[in-house]
PQR file with spaces between the fields and no chain letter, atoms N, CA, C, O and H, PARSE charges and radii, in Angstrom:
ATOM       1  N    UNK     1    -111.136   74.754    5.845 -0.4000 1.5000
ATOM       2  CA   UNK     1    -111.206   76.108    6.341 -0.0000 2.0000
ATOM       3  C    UNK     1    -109.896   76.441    7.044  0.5500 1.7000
ATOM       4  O    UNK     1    -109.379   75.648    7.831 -0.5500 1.4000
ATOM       5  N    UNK     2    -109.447   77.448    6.792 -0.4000 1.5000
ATOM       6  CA   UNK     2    -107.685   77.695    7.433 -0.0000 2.0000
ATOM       7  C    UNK     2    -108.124   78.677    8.622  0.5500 1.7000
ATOM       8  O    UNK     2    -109.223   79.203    8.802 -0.5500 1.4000
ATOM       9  H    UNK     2    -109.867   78.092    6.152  0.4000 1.0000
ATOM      10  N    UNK     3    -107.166   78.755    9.243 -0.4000 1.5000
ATOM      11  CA   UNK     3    -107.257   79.893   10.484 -0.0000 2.0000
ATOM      12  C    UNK     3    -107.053   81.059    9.934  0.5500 1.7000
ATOM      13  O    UNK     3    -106.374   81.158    8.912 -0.5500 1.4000
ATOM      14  H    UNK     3    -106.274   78.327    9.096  0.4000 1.0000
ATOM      15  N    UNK     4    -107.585   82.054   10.504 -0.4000 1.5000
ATOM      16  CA   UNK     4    -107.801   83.323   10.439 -0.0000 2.0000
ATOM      17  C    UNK     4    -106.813   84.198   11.223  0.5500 1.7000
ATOM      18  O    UNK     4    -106.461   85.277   10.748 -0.5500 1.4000
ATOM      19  H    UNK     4    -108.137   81.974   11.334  0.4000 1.0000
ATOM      20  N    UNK     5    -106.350   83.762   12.420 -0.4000 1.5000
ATOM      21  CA   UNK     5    -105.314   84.395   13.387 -0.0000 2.0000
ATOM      22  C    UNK     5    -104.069   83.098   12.934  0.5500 1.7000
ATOM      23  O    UNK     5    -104.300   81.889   12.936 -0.5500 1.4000
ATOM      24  H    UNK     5    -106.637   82.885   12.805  0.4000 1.0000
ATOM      25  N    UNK     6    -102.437   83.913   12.483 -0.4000 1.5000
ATOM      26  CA   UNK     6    -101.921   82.141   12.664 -0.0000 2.0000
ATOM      27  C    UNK     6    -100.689   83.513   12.899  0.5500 1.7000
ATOM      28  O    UNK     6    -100.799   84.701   12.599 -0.5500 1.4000
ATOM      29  H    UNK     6    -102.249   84.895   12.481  0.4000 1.0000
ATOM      30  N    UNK     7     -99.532   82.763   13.555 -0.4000 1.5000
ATOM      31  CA   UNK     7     -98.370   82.940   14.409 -0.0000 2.0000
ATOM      32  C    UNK     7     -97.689   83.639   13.435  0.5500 1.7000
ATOM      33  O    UNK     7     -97.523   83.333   12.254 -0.5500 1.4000
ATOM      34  H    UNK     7     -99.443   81.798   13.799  0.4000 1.0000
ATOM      35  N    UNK     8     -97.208   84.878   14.212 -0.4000 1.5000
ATOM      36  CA   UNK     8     -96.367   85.523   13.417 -0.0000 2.0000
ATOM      37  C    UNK     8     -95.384   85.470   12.292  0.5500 1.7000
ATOM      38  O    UNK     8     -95.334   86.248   11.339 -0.5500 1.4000
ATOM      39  H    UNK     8     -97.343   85.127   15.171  0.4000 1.0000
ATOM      40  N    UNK     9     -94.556   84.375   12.547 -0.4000 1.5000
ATOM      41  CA   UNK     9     -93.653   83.431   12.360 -0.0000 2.0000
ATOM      42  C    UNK     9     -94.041   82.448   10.729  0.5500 1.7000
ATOM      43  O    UNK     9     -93.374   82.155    9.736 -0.5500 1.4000
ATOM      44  H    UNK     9     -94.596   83.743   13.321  0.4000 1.0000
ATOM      45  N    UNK    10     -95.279   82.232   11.116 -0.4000 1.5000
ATOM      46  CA   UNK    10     -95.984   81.598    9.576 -0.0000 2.0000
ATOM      47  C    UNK    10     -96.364   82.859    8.678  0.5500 1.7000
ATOM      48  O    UNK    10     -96.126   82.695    7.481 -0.5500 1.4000
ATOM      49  H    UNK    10     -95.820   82.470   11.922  0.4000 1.0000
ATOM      50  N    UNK    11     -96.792   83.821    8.961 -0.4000 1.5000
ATOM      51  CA   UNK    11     -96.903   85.208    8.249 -0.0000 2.0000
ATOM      52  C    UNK    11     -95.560   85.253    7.200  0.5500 1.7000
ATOM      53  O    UNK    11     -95.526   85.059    5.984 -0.5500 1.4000
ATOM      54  H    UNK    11     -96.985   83.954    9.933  0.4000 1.0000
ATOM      55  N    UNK    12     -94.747   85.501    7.909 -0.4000 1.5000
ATOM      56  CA   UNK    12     -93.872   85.563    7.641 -0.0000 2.0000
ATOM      57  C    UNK    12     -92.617   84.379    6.539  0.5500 1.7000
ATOM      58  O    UNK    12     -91.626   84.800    5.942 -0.5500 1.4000
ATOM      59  H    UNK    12     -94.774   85.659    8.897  0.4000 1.0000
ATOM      60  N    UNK    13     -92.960   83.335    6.566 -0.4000 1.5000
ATOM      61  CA   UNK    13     -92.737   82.698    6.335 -0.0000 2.0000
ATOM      62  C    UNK    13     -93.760   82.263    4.843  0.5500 1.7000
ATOM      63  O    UNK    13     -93.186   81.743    3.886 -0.5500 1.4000
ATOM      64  H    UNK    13     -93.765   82.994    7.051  0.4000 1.0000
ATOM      65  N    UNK    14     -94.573   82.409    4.813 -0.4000 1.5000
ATOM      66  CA   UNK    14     -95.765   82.171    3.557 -0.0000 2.0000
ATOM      67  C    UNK    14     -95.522   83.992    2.589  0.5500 1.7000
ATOM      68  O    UNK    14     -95.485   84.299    1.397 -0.5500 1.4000
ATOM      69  H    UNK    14     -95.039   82.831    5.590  0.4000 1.0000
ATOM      70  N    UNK    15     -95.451   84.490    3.410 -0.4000 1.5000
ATOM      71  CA   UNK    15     -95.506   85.867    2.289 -0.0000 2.0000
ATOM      72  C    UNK    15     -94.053   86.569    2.214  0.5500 1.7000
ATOM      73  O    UNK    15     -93.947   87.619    1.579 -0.5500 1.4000
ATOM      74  H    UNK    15     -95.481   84.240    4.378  0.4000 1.0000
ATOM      75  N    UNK    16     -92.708   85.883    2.986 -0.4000 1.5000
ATOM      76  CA   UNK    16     -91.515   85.667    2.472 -0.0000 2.0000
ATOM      77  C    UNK    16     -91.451   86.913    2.453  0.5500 1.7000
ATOM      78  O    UNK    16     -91.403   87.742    1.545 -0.5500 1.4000
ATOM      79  H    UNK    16     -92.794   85.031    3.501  0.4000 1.0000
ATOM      80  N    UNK    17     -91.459   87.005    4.365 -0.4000 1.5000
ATOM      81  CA   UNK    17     -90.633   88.561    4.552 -0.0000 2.0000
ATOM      82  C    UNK    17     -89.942   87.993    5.662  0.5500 1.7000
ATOM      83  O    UNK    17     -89.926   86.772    5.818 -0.5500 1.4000
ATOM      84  H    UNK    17     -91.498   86.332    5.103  0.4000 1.0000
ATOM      85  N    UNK    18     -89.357   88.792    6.462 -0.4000 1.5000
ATOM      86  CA   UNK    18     -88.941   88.371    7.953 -0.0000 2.0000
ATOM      87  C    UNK    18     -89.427   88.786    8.810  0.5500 1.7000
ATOM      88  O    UNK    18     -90.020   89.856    8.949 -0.5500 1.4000
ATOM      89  H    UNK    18     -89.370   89.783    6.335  0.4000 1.0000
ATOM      90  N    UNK    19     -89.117   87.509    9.890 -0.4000 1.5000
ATOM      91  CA   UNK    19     -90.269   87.640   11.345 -0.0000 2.0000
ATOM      92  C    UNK    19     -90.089   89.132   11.883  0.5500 1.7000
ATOM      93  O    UNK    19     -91.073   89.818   12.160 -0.5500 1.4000
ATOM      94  H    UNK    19     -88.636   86.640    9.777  0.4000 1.0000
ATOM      95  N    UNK    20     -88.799   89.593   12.016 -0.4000 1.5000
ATOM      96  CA   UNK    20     -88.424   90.864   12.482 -0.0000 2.0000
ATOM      97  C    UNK    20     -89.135   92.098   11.603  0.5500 1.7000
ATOM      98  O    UNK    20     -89.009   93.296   11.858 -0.5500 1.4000
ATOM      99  H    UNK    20     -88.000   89.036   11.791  0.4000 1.0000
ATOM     100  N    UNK    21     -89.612   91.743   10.931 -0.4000 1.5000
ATOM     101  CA   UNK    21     -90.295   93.149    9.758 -0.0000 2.0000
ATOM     102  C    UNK    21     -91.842   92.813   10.403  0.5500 1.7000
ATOM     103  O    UNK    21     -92.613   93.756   10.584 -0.5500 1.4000
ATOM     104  H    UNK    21     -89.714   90.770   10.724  0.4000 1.0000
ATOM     105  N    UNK    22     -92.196   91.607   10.693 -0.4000 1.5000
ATOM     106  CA   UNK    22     -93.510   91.386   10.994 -0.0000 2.0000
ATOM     107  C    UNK    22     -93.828   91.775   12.307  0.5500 1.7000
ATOM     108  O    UNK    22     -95.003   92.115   12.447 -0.5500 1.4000
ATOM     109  H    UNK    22     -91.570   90.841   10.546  0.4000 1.0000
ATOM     110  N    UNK    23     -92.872   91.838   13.654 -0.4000 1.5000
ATOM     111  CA   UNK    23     -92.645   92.157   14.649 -0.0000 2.0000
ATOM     112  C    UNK    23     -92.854   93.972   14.840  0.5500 1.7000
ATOM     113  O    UNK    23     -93.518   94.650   15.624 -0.5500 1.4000
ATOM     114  H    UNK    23     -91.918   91.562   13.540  0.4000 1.0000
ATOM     115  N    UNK    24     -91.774   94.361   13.509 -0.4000 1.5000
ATOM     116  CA   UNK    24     -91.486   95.928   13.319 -0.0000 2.0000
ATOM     117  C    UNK    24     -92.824   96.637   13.106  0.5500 1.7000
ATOM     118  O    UNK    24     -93.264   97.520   13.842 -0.5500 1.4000
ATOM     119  H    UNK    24     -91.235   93.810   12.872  0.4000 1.0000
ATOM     120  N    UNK    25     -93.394   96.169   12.060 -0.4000 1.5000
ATOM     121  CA   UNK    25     -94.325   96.708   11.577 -0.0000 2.0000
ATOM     122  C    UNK    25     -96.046   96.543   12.841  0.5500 1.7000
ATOM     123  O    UNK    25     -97.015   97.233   12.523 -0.5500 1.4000
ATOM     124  H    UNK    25     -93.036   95.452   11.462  0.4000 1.0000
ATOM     125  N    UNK    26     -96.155   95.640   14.095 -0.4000 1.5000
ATOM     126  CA   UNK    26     -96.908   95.251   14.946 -0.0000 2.0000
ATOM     127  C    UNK    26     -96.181   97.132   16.255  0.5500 1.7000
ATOM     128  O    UNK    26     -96.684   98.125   16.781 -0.5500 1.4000
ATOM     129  H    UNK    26     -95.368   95.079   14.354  0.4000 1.0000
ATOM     130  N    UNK    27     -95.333   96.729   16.160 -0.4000 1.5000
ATOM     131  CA   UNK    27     -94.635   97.974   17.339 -0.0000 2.0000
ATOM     132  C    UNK    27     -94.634   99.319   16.297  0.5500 1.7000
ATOM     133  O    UNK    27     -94.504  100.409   16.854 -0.5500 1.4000
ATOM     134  H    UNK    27     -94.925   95.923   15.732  0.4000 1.0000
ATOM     135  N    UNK    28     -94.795   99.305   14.551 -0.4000 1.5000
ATOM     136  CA   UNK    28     -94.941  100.803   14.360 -0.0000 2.0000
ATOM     137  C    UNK    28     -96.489  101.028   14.514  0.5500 1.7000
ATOM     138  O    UNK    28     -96.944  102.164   14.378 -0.5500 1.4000
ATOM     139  H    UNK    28     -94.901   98.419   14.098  0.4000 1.0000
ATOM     140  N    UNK    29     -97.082  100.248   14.720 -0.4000 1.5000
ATOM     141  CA   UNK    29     -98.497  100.376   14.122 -0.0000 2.0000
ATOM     142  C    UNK    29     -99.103  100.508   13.138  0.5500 1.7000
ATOM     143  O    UNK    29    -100.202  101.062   13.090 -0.5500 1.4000
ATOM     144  H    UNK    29     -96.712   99.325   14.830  0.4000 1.0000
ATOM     145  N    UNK    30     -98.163   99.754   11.626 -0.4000 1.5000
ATOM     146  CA   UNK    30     -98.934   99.381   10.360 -0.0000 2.0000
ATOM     147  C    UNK    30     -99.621   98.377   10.168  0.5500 1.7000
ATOM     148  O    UNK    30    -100.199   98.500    9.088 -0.5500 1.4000
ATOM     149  H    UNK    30     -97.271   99.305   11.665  0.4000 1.0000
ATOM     150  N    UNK    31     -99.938   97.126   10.826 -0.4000 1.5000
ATOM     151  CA   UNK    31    -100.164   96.302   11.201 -0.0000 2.0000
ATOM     152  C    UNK    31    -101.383   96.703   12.766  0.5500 1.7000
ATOM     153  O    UNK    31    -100.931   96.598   13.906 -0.5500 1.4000
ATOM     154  H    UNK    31     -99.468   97.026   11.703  0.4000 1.0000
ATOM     155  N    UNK    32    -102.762   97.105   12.539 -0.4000 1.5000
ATOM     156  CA   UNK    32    -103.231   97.526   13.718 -0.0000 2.0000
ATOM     157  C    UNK    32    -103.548   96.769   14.457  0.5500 1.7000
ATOM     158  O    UNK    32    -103.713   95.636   14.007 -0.5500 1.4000
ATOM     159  H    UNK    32    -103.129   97.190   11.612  0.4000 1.0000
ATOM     160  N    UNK    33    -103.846   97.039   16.260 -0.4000 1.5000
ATOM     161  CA   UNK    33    -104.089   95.830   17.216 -0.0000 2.0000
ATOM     162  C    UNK    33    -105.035   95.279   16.923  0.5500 1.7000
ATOM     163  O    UNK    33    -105.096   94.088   17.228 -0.5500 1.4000
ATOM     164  H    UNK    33    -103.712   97.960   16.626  0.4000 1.0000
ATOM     165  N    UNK    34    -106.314   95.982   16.123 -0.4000 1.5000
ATOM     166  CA   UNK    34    -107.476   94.895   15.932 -0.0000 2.0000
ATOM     167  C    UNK    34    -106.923   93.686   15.316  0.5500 1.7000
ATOM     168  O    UNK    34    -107.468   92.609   15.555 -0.5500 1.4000
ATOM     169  H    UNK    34    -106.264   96.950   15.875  0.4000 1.0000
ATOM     170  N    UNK    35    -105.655   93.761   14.364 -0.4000 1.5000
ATOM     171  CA   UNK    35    -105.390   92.597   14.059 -0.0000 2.0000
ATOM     172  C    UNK    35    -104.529   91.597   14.538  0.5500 1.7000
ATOM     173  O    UNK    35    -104.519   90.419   14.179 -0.5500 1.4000
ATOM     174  H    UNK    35    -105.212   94.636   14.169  0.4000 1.0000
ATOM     175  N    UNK    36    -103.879   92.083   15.290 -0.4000 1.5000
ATOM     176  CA   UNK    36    -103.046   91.064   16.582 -0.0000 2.0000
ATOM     177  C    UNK    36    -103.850   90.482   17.578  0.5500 1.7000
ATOM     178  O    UNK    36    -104.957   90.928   17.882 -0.5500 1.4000
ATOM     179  H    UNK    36    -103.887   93.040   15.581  0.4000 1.0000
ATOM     180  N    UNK    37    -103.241   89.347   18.174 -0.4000 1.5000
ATOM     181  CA   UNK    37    -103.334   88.887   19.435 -0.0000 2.0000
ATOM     182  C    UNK    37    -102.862   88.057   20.141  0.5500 1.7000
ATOM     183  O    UNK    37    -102.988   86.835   20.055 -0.5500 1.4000
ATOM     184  H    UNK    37    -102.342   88.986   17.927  0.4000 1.0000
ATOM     185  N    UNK    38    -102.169   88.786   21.037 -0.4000 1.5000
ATOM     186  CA   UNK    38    -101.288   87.659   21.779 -0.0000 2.0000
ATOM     187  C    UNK    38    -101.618   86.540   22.826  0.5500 1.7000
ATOM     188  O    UNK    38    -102.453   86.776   23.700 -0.5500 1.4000
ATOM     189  H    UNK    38    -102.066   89.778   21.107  0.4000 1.0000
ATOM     190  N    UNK    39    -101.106   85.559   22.773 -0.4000 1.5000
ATOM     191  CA   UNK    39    -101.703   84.432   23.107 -0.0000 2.0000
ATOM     192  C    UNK    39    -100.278   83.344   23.757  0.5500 1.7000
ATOM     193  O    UNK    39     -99.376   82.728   23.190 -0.5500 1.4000
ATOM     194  H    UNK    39    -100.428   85.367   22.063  0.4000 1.0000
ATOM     195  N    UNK    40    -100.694   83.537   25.267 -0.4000 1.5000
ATOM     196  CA   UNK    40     -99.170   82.870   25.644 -0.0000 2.0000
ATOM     197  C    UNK    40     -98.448   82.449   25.382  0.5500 1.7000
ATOM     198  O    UNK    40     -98.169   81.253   25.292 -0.5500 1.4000
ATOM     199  H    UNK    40    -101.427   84.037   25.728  0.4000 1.0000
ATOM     200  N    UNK    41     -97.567   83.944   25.040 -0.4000 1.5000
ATOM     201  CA   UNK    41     -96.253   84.493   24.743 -0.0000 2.0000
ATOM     202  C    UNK    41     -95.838   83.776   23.595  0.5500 1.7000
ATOM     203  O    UNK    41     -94.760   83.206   23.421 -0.5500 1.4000
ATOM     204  H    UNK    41     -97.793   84.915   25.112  0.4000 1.0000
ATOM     205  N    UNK    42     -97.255   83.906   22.476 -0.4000 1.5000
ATOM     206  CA   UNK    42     -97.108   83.775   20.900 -0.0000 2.0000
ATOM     207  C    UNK    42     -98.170   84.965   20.371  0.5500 1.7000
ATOM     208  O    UNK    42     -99.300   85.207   20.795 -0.5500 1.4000
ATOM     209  H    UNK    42     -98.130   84.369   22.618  0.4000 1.0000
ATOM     210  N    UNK    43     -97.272   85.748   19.096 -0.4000 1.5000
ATOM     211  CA   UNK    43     -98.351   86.792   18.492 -0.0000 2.0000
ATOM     212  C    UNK    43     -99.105   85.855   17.416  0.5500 1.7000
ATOM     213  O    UNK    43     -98.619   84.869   16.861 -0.5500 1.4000
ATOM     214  H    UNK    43     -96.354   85.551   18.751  0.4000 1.0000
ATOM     215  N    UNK    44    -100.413   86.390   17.243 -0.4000 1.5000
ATOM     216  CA   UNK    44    -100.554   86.026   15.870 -0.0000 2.0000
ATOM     217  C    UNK    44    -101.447   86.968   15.191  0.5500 1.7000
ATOM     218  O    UNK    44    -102.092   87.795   15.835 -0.5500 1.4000
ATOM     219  H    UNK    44    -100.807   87.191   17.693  0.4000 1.0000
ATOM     220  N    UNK    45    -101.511   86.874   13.878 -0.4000 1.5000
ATOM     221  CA   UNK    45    -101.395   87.892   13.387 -0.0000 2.0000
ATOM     222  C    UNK    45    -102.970   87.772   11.932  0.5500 1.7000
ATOM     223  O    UNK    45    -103.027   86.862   11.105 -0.5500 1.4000
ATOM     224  H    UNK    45    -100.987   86.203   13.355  0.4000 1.0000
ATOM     225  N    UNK    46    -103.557   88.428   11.990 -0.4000 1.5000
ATOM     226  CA   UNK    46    -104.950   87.999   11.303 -0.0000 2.0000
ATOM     227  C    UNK    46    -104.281   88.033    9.691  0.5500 1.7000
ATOM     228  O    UNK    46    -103.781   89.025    9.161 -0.5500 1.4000
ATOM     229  H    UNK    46    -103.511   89.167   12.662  0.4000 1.0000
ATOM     230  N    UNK    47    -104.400   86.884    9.179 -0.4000 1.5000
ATOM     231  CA   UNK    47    -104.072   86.680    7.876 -0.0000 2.0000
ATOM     232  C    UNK    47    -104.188   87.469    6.546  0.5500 1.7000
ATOM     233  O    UNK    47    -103.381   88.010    5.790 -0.5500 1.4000
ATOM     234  H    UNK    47    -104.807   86.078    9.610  0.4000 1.0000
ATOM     235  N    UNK    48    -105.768   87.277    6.584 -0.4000 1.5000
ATOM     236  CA   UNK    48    -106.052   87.902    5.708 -0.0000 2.0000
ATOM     237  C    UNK    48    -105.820   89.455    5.475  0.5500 1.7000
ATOM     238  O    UNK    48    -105.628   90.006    4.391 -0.5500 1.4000
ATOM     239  H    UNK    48    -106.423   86.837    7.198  0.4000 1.0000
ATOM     240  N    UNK    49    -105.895   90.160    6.993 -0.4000 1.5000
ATOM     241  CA   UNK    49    -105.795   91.692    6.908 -0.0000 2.0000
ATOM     242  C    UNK    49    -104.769   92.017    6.270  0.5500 1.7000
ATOM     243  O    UNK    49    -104.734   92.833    5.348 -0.5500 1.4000
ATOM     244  H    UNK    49    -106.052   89.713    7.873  0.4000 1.0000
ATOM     245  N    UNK    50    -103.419   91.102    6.932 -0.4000 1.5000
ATOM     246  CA   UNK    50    -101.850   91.072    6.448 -0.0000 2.0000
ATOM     247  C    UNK    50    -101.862   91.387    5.282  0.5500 1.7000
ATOM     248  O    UNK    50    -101.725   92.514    4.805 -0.5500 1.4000
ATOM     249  H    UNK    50    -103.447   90.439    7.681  0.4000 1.0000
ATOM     250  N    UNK    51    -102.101   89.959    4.522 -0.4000 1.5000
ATOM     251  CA   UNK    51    -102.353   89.953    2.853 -0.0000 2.0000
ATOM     252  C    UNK    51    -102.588   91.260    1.976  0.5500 1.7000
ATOM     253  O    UNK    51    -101.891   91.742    1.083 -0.5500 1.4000
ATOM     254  H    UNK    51    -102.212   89.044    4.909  0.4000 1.0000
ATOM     255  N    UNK    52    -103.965   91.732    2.597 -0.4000 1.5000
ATOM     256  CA   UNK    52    -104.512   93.246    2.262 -0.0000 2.0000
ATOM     257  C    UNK    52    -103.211   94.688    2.349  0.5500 1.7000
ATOM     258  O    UNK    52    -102.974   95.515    1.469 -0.5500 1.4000
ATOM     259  H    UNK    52    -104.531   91.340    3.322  0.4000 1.0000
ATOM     260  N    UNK    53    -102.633   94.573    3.588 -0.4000 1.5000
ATOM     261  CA   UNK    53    -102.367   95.690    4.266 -0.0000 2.0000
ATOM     262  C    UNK    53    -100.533   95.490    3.077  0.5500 1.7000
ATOM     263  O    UNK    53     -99.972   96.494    2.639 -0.5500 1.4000
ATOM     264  H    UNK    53    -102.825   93.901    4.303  0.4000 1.0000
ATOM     265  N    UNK    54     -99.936   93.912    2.793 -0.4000 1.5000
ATOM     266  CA   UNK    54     -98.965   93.853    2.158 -0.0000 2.0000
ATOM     267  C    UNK    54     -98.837   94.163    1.014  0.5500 1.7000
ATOM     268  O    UNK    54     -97.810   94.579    0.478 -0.5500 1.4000
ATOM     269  H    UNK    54    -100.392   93.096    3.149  0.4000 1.0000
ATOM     270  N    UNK    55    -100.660   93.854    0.179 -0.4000 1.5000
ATOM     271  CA   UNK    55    -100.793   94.164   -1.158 -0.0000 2.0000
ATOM     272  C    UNK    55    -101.000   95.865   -1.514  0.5500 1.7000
ATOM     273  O    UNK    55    -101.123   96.492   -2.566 -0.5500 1.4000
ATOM     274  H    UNK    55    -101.494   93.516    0.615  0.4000 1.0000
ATOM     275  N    UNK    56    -100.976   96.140   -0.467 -0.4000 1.5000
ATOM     276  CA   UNK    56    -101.803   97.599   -0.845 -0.0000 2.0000
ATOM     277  C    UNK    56    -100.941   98.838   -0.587  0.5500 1.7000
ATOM     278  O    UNK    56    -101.269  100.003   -0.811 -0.5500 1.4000
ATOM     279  H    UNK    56    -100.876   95.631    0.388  0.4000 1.0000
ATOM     280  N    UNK    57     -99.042   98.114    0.249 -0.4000 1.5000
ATOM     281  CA   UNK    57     -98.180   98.848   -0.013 -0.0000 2.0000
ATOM     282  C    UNK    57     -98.042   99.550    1.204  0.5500 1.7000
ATOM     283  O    UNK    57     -97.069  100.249    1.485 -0.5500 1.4000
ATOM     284  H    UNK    57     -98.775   97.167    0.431  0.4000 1.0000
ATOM     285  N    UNK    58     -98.987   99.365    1.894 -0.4000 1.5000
ATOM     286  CA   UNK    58     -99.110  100.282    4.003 -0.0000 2.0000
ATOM     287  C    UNK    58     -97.837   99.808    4.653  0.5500 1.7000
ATOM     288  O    UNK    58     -97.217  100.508    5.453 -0.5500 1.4000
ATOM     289  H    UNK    58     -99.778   98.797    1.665  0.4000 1.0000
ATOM     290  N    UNK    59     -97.439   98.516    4.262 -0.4000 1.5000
ATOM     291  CA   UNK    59     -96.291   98.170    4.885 -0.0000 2.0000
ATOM     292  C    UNK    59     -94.717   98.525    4.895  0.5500 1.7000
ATOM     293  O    UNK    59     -93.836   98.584    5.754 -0.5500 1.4000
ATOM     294  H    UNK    59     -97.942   97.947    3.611  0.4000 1.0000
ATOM     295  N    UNK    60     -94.818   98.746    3.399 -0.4000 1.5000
ATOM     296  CA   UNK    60     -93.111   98.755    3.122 -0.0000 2.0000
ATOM     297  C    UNK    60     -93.284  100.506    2.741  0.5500 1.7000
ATOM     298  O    UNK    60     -94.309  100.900    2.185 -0.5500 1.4000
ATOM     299  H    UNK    60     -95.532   98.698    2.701  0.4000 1.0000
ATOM     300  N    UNK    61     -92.423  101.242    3.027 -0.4000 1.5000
ATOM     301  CA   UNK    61     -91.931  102.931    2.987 -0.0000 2.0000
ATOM     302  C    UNK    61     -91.759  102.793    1.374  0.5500 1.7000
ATOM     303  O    UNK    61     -91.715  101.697    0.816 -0.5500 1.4000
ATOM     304  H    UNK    61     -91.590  100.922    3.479  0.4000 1.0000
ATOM     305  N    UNK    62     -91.682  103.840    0.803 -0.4000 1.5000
ATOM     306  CA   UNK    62     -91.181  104.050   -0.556 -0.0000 2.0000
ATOM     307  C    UNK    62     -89.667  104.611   -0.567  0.5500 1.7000
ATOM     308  O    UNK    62     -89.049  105.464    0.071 -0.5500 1.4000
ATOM     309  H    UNK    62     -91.718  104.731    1.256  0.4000 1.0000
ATOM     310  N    UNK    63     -89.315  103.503   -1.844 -0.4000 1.5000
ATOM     311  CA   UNK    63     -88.213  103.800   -1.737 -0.0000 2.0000
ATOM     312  C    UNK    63     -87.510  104.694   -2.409  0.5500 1.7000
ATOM     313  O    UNK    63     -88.027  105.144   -3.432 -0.5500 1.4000
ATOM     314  H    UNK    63     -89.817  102.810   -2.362  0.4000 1.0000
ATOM     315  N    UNK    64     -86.148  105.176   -2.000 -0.4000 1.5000
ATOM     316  CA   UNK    64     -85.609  106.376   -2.074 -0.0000 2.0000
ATOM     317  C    UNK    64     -85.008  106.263   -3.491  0.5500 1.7000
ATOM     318  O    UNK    64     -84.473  105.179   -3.721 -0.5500 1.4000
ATOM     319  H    UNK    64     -85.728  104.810   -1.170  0.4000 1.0000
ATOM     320  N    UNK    65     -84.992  107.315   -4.636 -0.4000 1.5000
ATOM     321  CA   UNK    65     -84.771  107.137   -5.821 -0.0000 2.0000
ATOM     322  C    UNK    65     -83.050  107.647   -6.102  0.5500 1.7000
ATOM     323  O    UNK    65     -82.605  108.780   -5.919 -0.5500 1.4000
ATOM     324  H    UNK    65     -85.427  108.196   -4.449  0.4000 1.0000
ATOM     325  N    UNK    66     -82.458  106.696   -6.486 -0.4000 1.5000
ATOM     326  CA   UNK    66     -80.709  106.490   -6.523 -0.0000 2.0000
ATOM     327  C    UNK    66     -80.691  108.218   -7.415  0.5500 1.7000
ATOM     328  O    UNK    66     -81.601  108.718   -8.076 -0.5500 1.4000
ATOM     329  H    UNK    66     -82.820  105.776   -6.635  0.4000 1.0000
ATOM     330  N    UNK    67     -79.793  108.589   -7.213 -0.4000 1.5000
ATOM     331  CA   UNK    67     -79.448  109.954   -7.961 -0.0000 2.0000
ATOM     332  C    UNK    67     -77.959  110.059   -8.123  0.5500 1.7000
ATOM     333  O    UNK    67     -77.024  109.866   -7.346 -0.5500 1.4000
ATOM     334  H    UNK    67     -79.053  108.182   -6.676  0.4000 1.0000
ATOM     335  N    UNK    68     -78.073  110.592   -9.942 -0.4000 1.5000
ATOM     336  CA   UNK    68     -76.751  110.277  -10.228 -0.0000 2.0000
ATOM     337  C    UNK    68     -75.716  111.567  -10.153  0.5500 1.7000
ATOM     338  O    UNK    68     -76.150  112.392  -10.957 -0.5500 1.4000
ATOM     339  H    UNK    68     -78.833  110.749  -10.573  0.4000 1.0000
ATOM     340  N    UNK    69     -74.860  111.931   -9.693 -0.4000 1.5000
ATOM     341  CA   UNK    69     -74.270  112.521   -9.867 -0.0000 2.0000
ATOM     342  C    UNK    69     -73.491  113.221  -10.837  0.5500 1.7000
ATOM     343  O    UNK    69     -72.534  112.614  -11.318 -0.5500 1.4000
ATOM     344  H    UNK    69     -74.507  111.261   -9.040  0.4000 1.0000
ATOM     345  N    UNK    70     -73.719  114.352  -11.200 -0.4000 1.5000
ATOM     346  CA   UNK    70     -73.291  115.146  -12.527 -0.0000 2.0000
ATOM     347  C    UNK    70     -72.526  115.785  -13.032  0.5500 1.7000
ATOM     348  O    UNK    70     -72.706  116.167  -14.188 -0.5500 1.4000
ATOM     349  H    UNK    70     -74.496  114.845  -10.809  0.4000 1.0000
């Protein structure tokens, strides 16, 4: 059985983004507090929601479409 809450830092590291995007996204509020919790002066971060919230695109902005000049 794996943990359900695990350190920001492993988030990050298993779904091969950076800690600082995992941090970013906790202070924009895409990532909601039900799913944080800090735990002397370590976040961690509910796994599975992550997974959900990464697959489903809430996380990353859309990106801006290159335009060519004519």
């Amino acid at each position: 059985m794996s943990a359900r809450f695990v350190k920001a830092s492993e988030i990050a590291e298993w779904f091969r983004v950076s800690r600082d995007a995992v941090y970013l996204w906790i202070r924009q509020g895409k990532i909601p507090s039900e799913c944080v919790i800090r735990i002397a002066g370590t976040v961690r971060v509910d796994k599975e929601e992550f997974e959900r919230l990464l697959r489903s695109g809430v996380l990353y902005g859309r990106r801006r479409q290159k335009t060519v000049a004519g």
